[in-house]
C-alpha positions, -999 to +999 in steps of 0.1 A: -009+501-392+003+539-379-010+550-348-034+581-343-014+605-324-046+622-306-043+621-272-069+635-244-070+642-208-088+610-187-086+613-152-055+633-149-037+610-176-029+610-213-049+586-232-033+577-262-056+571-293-040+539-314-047+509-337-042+474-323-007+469-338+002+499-321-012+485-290+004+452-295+038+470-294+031+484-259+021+455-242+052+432-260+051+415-292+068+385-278+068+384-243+061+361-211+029+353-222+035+350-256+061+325-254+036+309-232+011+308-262+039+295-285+050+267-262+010+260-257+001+261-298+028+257-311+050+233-290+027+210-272-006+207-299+017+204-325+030+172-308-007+158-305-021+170-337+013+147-352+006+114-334-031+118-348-023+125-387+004+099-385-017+071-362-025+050-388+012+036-394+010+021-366-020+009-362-024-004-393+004-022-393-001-060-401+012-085-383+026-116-391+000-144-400-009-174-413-041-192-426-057-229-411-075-247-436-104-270-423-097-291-458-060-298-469-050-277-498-049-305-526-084-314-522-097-276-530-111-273-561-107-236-563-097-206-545-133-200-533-135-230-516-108-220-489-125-223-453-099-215-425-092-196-396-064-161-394-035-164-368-019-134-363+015-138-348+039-111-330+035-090-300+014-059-306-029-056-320-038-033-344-071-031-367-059-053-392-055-081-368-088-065-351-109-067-383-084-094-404-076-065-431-053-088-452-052-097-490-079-086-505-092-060-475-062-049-474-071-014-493-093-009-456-061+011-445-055+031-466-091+037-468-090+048-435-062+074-441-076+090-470-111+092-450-091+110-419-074+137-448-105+139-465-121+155-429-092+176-429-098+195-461-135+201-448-119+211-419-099+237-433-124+250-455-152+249-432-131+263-401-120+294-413-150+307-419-169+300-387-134+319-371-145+349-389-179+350-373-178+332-338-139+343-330-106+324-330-106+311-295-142+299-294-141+278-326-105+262-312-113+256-281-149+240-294-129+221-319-099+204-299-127+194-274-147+178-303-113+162-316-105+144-280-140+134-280-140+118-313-105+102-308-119+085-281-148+073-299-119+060-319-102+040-302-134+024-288-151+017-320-169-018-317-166-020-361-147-009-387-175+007-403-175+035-369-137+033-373-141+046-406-167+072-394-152+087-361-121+089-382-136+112-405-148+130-377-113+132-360-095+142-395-125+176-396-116+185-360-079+179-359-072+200-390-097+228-387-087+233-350-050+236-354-056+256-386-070+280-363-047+274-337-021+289-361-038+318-368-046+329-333-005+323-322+003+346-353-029+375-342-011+374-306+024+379-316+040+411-337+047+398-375+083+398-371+078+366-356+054+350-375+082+330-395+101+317-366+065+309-350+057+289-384+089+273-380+085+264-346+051+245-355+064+224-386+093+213-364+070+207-334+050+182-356+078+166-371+090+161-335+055+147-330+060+115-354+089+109-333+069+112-303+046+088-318+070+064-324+083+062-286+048+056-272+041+028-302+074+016-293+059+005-255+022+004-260+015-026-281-019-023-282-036-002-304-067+005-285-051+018-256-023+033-274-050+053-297-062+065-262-029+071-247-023+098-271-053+114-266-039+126-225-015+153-244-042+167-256-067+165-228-036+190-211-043+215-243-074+215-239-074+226-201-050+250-207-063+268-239-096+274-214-082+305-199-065+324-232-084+354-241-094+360-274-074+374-302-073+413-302-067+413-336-100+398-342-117+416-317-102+450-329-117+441-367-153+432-352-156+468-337-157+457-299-129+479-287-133+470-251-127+435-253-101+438-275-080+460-252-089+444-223-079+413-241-045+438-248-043+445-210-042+404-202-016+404-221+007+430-207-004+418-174+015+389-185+045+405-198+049+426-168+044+460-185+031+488-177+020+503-211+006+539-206-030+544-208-045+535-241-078+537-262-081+519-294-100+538-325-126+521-347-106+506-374-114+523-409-140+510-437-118+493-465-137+506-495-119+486-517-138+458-538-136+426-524-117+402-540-125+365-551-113+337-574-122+354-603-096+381-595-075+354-601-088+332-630-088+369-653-054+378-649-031+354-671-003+360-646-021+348-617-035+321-631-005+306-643+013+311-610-017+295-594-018+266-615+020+259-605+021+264-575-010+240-569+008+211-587+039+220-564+013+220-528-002+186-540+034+173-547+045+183-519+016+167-497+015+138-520+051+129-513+050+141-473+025+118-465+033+089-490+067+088-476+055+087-437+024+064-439+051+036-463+073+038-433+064+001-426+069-011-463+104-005-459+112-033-440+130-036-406+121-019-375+086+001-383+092+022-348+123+031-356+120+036-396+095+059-381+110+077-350+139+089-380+113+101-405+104+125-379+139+133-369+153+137-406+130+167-406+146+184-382+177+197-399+153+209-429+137+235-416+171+255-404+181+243-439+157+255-464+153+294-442+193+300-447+187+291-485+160+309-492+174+342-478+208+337-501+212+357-528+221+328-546+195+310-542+161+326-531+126+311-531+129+299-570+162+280-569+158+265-534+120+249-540+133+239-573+163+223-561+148+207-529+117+192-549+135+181-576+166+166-552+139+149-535+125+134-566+158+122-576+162+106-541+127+086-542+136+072-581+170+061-566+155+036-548+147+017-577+181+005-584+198+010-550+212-023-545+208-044-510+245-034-495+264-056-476+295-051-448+306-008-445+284+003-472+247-015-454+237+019-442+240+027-485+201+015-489+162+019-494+157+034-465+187+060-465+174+073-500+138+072-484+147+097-452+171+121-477+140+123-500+115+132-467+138+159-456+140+177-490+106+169-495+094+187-460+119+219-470+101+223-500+068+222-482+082+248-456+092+272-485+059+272-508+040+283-477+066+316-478+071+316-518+031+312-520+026+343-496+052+366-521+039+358-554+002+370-544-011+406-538-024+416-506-056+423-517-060+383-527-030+367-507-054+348-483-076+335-512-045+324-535-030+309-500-066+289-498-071+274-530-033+259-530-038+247-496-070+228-502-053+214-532-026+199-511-049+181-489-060+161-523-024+152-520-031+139-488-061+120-498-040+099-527-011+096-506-024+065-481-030+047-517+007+049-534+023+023-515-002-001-521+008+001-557+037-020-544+016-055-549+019-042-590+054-034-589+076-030-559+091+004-570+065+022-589+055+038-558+091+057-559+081+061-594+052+080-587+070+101-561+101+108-581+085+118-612+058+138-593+089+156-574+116+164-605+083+174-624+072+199-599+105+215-591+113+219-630+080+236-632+089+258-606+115+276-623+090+293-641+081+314-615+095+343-604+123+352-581+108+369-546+139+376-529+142+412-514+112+421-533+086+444-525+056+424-520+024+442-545-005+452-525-029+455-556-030+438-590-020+467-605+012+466-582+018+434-599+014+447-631+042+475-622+066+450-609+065+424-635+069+453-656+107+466-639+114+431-640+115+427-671+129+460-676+159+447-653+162+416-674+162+429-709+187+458-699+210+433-681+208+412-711+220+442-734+248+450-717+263+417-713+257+409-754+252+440-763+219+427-787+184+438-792+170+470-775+158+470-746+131+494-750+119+474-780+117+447-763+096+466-734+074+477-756+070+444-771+056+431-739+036+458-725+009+434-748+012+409-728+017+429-693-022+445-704-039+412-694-031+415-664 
């Protein structure tokens, strides 16, 4: 946004006439209070919001156990016969020894993760919206309170079957809120630091599953450890009372007061004195509005939609499978998850230095990172059980290296996503591959079961799923130093110089075909655009 350089005389001062970015810039883009707001958002909730999406590996681990029979074995007639009692051995609870979800109620668990992601996509969906209309802060603030209240409920369900429910319930609030979360950090910030703020986040909740892991690690009880977590957020929630409101918002409802008193707050905070200021009624966009079908008419659109919606649920597929079969890879289940949190942490660094390489950009380094990850899940199937120096050589080692490519591949298609779409439909095309992914989600809790078929075929379904999503991503274009289009016709123009680029390059080094022939020959297919 430019600033209106009016000024006028107010009480013996110049008031300057400006937009909110303008503003923004005045009071500090990332100052004491928004550093505050990052460590609040994206430090601390991110840490909660982590130990809820993940709580099910833990407490759904089963325990050790064995059946008592009332009648000895040989003088059943048939399976259905069986009359005994469940033991349930070890040191810690959790709902399958609560409920006895073994053999064939087994599936309960993973029920109960699928029901928690499947209140996340409404959350997202349903979330946004009422942002729009009631404000960032209200609908946050109203939603983590909902989402402590619910987790409670949780951990004090007297069934399975209010389990299952308040789970759902937990799943809506968790995602919508931080969803929301997110996008009031970014409104109070200046854009330049949008992407280190989003990096902050993804390593904040990766953090979280280690965090998780600790307090599993001492409270054996799932009950009170499902309530235990819930004091981290009860914090949030106390301190998210007193933000103010997002300016940004504020500035694009029309109430210019609260929005710079909002701005004032702010520099308060940042202990600057900005000189007086008076924000001007933003503009009427007279542009259509855009929706879905501004993307289903335009052939190049739609096919970078489709792909990138197989390579969100791939991602989220393979995320999630990986984390919630942390306790099917034998050995220590605290630890095995503690390090599938950690193994994230060197990704993140990773995949932002290879994005920004010339030689390897958005394209290359999804392709390589999804399709490396693949590679790493179908390894498993034929890794051997090591002995002596080479133990550390097995299932679990190919496991972690296949969860850290697979979470630098979901940090880059949130960035690659955001490049390949015009402004004027960014948020919608950003939208529809996110709600896909949280299908991914959905399936996810289910793939390890598919262990009681075949032991590997769950690696199967990652691997394949991975090498076939980053070989399909190498059909989209590179984004690298690319001026993002702002309309479809902006697209139009810069698929256009790209090929131009490409056909010209490829005369001079063979010195075959024209390259204006073969520009014209495409300006067909450029005009369904």
């Amino acid at each position: 946004m430019t600033s209106l350089l009016q000024v006028s005389g107010v009480q013996g001062d110049i008031l300057a006439h400006m937009e909110v970015e303008d503003a923004l810039k005045l009071v500090g883009e990332m100052g004491i209070y928004q550093i505050f707001l990052c460590f609040l958002l994206a430090v601390i909730l991110q840490l909660y919001v982590a130990t809820e999406v993940v709580l099910i590996t833990i407490l759904g681990v089963t325990p050790p156990y064995h059946w008592v029979y009332d009648e000895p074995h040989s003088l059943l007639q048939n399976a259905s016969q069986k009359h005994g009692h469940l033991y349930f051995e070890g040191n810690f609870t959790s709902i399958s020894s609560e409920w006895s979800l073994v053999d064939t109620q087994a599936y309960k668990v993973s029920a109960a993760s699928s029901i928690f992601f499947g209140g996340v996509l409404v959350g997202v969906v349903s979330f946004g919206q009422l942002s729009d209309r009631f404000g960032r802060k209200r609908v946050y603030v109203t939603g983590l309170a909902l989402d402590i209240v619910f987790s409670l409920l949780n951990a004090l369900s007297p069934s399975f079957t209010v389990f299952l429910s308040t789970r759902f319930f937990v799943g809506l609030m968790n995602g919508g809120m931080s969803l929301i979360a997110f996008v009031l950090l970014n409104e109070c910030i200046g854009a330049t630091y949008w992407a280190i703020a989003g990096s902050l986040a993804s390593l904040c909740f990766a953090l979280g599953i280690a965090q998780f892991a600790l307090i599993g690690y001492f409270v054996r009880s799932w009950r009170l450890l499902a309530l235990v977590v819930n004091i981290q957020g009860l914090t949030i929630f106390l301190l998210s009372l007193w933000i103010p409101e997002s300016p940004r918002w504020l500035y694009a409802q029309g109430r210019l007061h609260e929005a710079q008193e909002a701005l004032l707050f702010m520099g308060r905070w940042n202990c600057s004195k900005p000189k007086p200021f008076s924000l001007t009624p933003r503009p009427k966009d007279s542009a259509p509005r855009s929706n879905i079908l501004s993307i289903c008419c335009s052939d190049v659109l739609r096919r970078r939609t489709l792909l990138m919606m197989w390579a969100w649920f791939v991602c989220s597929l393979v995320y999630y499978g990986l984390t919630l079969s942390t306790g099917d890879l034998g050995g220590n289940i605290y630890l095995n998850l503690a390090l599938s949190g950690l193994v994230e942490v060197p990704a993140y660094p990773l995949c932002m230095y290879l994005i920004n390489h010339k030689s390897f950009g958005r394209k290359r380094s999804l392709c390589g990172f999804l399709s490396l990850g693949g590679v790493a899940c179908l390894v498993i199937m034929v890794v051997p059980e090591q002995r002596g120096s080479l133990r550390w050589l097995n299932s679990q080692t190919f496991s972690l290296l296949g969860k850290l490519c697979i979470s630098a591949a979901f940090n880059i298609v949130y960035i690659y996503t955001s490049e390949l779409y015009p402004t004027t439909v960014r948020s919608l095309g950003m939208g529809v591959c996110s709600m896909v992914s949280r299908f991914g989600g959905i399936i996810a809790p289910f793939i390890p079961r598919l262990r009681s078929v075949q032991w590997s075929l769950p690696y199967v379904v990652f691997g394949c799923s991975g090498v076939t999503a980053g070989l399909l991503s190498l059909l989209l274009p590179e984004t690298l130093n690319c001026p993002l289009p702002e309309t479809l016709s902006d697209l139009q123009v810069s698929t256009y110089r790209r090929l131009e680029e490409e056909s010209c390059l490829l005369h001079e080094n063979t010195g075959q075909g024209d390259p204006i022939d073969e520009i014209s020959s495409a300006d067909e297919e450029e005009e369904e655009l």
